[in-house]
C-alpha positions in Angstrom: 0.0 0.0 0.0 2.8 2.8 0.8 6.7 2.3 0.6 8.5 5.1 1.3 12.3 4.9 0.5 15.2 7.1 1.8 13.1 10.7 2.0 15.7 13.9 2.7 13.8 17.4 3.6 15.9 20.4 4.8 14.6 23.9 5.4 17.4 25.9 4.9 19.9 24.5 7.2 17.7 22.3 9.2 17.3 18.7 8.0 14.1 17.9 9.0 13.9 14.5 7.4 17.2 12.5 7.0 16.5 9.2 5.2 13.0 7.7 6.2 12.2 4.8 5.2 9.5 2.6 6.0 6.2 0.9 5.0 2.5 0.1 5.7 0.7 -3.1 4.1 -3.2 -3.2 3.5 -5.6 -3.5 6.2 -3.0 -1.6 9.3 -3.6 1.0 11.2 -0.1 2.5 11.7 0.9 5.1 13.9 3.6 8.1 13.1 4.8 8.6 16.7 7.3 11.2 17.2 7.8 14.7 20.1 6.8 18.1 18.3 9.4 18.9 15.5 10.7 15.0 14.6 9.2 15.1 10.6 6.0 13.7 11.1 3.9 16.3 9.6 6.5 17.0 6.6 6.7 13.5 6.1 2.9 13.6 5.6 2.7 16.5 3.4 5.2 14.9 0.8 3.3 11.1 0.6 0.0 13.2 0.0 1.7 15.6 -2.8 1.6 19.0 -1.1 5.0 18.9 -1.0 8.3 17.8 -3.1 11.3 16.0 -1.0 15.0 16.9 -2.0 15.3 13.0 -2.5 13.7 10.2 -2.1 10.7 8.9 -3.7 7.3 7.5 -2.2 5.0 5.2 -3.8 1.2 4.5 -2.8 -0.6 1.7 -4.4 2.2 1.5 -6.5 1.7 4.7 -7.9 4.6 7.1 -7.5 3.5 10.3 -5.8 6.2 12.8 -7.7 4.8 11.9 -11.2 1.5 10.6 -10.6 -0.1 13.0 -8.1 -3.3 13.6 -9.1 -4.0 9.7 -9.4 -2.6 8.9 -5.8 -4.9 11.8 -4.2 -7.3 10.0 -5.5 -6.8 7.3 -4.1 -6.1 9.0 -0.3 -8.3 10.5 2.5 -6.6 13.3 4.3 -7.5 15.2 7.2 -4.5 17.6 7.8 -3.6 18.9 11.4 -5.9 22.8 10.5 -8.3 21.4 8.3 -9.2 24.5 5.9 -13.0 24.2 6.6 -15.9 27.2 5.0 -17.2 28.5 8.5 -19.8 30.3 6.5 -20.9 27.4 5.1 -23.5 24.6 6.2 -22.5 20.7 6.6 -23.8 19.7 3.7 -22.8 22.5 1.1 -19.3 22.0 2.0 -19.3 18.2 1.5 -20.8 18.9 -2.0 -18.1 21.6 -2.4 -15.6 19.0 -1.6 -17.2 16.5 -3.5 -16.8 18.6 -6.7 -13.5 19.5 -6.1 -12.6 15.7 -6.2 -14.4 15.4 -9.2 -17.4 12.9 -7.9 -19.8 12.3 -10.1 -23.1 14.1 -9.6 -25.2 11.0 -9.9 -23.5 9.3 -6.8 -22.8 12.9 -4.6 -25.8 12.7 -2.7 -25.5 8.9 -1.5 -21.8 9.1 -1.0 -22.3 12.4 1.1 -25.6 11.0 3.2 -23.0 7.9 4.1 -19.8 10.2 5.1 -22.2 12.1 7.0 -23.8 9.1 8.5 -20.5 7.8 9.8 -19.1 10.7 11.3 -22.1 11.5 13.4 -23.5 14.7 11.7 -26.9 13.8 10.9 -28.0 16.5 13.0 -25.3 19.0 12.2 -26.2 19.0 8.0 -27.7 21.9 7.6 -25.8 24.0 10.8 -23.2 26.1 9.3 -19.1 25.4 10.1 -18.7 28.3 12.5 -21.3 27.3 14.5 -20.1 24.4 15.7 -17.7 23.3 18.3 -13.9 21.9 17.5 -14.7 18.7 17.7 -17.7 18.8 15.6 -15.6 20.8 13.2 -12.6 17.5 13.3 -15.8 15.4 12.3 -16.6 17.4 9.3 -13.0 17.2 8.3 -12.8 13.5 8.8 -16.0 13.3 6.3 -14.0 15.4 4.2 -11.6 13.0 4.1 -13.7 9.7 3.5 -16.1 11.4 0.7 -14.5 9.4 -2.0 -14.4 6.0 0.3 -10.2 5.8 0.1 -8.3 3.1 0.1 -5.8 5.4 2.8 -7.0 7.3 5.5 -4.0 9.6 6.6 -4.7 11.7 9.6 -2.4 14.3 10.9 -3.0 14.7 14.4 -6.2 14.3 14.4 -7.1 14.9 18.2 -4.9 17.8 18.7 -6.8 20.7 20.7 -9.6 18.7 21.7 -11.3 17.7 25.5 -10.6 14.2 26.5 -15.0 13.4 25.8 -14.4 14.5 21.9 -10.7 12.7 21.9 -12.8 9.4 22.6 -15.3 9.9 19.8 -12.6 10.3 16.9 -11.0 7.8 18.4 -14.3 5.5 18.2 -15.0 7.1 14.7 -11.3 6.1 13.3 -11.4 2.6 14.6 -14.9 2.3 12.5 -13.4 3.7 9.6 -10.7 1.2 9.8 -13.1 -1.2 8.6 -12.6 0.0 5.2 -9.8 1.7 4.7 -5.8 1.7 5.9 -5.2 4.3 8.2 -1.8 6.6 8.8 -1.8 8.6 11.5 0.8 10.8 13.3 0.6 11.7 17.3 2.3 13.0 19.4 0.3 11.0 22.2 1.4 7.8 23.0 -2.0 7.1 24.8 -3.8 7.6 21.1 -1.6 5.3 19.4 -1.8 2.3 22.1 -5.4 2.8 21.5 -5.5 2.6 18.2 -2.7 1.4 16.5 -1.8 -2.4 15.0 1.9 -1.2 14.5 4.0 2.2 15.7 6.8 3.7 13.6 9.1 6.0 15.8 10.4 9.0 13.8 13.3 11.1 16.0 15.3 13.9 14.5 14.0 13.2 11.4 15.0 9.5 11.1 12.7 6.1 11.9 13.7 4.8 15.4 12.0 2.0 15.7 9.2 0.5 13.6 7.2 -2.8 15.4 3.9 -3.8 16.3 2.6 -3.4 19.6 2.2 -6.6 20.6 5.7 -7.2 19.3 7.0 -4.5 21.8 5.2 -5.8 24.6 6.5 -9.3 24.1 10.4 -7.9 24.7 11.8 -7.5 28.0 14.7 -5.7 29.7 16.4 -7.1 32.8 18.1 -4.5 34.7 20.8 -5.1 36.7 22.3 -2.1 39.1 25.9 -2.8 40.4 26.7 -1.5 43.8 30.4 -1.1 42.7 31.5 -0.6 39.2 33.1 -3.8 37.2 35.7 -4.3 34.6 34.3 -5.9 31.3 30.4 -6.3 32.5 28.9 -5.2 29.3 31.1 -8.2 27.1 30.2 -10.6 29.7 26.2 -9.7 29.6 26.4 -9.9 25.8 27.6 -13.5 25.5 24.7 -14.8 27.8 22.3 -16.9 25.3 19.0 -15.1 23.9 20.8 -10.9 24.6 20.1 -9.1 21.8 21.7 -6.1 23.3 23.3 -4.4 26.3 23.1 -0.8 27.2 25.2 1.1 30.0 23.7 3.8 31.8 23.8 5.7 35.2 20.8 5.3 37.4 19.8 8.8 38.9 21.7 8.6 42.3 24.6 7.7 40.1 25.4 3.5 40.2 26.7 1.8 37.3 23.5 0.4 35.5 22.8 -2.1 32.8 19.5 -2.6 30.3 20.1 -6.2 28.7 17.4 -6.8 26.0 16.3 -9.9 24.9 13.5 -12.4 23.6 13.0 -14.3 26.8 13.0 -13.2 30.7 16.8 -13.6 31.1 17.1 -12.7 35.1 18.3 -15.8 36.1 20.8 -16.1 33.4 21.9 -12.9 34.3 22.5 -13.6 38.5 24.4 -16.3 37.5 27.0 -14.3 35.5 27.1 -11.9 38.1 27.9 -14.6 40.8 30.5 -16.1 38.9 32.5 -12.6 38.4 31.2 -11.0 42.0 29.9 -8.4 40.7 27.7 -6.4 44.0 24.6 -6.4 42.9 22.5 -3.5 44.1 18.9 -4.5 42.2 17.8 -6.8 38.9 14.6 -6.4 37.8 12.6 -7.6 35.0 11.0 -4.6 32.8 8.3 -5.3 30.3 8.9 -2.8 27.0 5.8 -0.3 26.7 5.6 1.4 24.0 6.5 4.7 26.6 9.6 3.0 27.9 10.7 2.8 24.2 9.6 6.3 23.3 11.3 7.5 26.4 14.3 5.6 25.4 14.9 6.6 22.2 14.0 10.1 23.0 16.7 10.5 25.7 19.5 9.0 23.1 18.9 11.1 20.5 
């Protein structure tokens, strides 16, 4: 459905994207999880055509987006972080606006509008004009925007930003209906949203993909921690030839002992103890950590 390959953006001398790649298969719903500034948005803007990458190139149902724009925008929903809404007009004129702007014939406007309106929730809103409504009635009438056409992709750029936590619940309700029928992208800034929602998380820091897994592939990794009391000679070689570590991480708790995270597939305490019995090592604390999908955010967000 969307590969994206190698994408560069700079903005002058800021390089907001430095090689992303990545891609999202039929049926997901995929979160773009990343703090304020990472690329998300600009990421967004050039696989839905508003904008042109220095390099790179981005394909959506294997169409290329460069050279075949028109034909991929077809093909997408998007609901952009400031949705330019008509406050002066009513629901329903500026879904048919919308609905001639994408070129939908006039013989199927009025069913396809009825069923966009009937899925956000706006039955009784049709006829009240855009300014009278509140924000999050206002997100709704951009997500129907967005789903006029019945896309293949749904991409939504943060699409509960500025709302109450009652409205954050009912797009979150309406996108995991609309997920029925179309893939969705979506970026946040919330990790709360994209636990809730999300099949599969791709982390973009400083302009470059993190980490890219699905959830339940996150929570099925675990850290043992092991704190030494006294600092050792050669601990991080010795934890890294224990079956099963995938990796091993120095770092400094907060009152300042010598710390280790030791990643692997299976809980790998007891392994652990015994390697630090053999070399008496003082062990000040192991513990088992389950990986959230905040410890890993957290993580990578510190190491950047």
């Amino acid at each position: 459905m969307i590969k994206v390959e190698n994408l560069k953006k700079s903005y002058g001398a800021i390089d907001a994207l430095r090689g992303i790649n990545f891609e999202v298969r039929g049926g997901e719903i995929v979160g773009l999880l990343g703090p304020n500034g990472a690329g998300k948005s600009t990421t967004i803007k050039i696989m839905t055509g508003f904008m042109h990458p220095d390099s790179g190139s981005v394909q959506i149902d294997g169409l290329d987006v460069l050279t075949e724009t028109r034909a991929v925008q077809a093909r997408i929903g998007y609901l952009s972080e400031n949705t330019p809404l008509y406050p002066d007009l009513s629901v329903q004129s500026y879904l048919t606006l919308m609905a001639n702007l994408r070129s939908v014939p006039p013989t199927e406007q009025r069913a396809l509008i009825s069923e966009a309106i009937h899925a956000t929730g706006l039955v009784n809103y049709r006829a009240r004009r855009i300014s009278q409504l509140s924000k999050g009635l206002r997100q709704r009438v951009g997500l129907a925007q967005a789903i006029l056409h019945k896309p293949r992709l749904l991409i939504l750029d943060e699409p509960t930003v500025g709302l109450d936590p009652t409205q954050i619940v009912e797009i979150r309700h309406l996108i995991k209906r609309l997920s029925k029928y179309s893939t969705i992208l979506f970026s946040s800034h919330i990790l709360s949203e994209v636990e809730a929602l999300c099949d599969r998380v791709i982390i973009i820091i400083n302009g470059q993909v993190k980490a890219d897994a699905r959830l339940d592939e996150l929570s099925a990794t675990t850290n043992t921690v092991l704190v030494l009391q006294e600092a050792a000679n050669g601990v991080s070689e010795a934890l890294g030839s224990v079956p099963y570590v995938q990796s091993v991480e120095p770092f400094k708790t907060r009152d300042g002992y010598e710390a280790f995270r030791i990643k692997g597939e299976v809980d790998l305490a007891t392994q652990v103890y015994q390697v630090a019995k053999t070399k008496n090592w003082m062990v000040r604390e192991l513990r088992r950590d389950v990986l959230t999908l905040e410890a890993v955010f957290n993580q990578l967000a510190t190491t950047a």
